[in-house]
Steps between C-alpha positions, in 0.01 A plus 500: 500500500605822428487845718262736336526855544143591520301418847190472578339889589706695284368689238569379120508632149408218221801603192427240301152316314129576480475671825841747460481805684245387782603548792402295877564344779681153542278284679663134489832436372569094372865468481498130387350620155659876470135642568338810691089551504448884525177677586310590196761372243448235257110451576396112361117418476457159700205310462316328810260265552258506713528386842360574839748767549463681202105377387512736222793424346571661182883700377760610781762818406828416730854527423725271334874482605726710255924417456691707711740616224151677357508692822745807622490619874354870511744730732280653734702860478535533146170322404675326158654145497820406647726240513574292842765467666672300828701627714617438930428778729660385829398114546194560238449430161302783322269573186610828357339673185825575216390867427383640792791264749161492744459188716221336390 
């Protein structure tokens, strides 16, 4: 498994595919396939049966996961994308945004 730079709660911006440009939040992050699910992003239509949950049934919007190297971390201070870095402050290991050398 690899370490992904993106986390769960931080705010994305899709750069790549039918959704480019929208932006949201990361809600679940599956590292064993490369994948984040972000709020409002990448909306499938799911069909359901009925059952005695749902009686109705019918078509469900909800998100499908996207690959992470569609997404780019938004910097918080200068509101565009930015690259992520690692670094060790004292016995820590750090996210820091690239252009704005904020800890994330």
């Amino acid at each position: 498994m690899t370490k992904l730079k993106i986390k769960s709660g931080d705010i994305v911006r899709v750069i790549a595919g039918d959704h480019k440009g929208s932006e949201g939040k990361v809600v679940r992050v599956y590292r064993e396939k490369n994948k984040a699910v972000v709020e409002g992003v990448n909306m499938v239509s799911k069909h359901t049966k009925p059952s005695a949950k749902n009686p109705q049934g019918g078509i469900v919007k909800k998100e499908a996961p996207i690959h992470v190297s569609n997404l780019a971390l938004v910097d918080a201070k200068t509101k565009s994308t930015t690259k992520v870095g690692f670094r060790m402050e004292g016995d820590k290991k750090v996210r820091f945004s690239k252009k704005s050398n904020q800890v994330i």
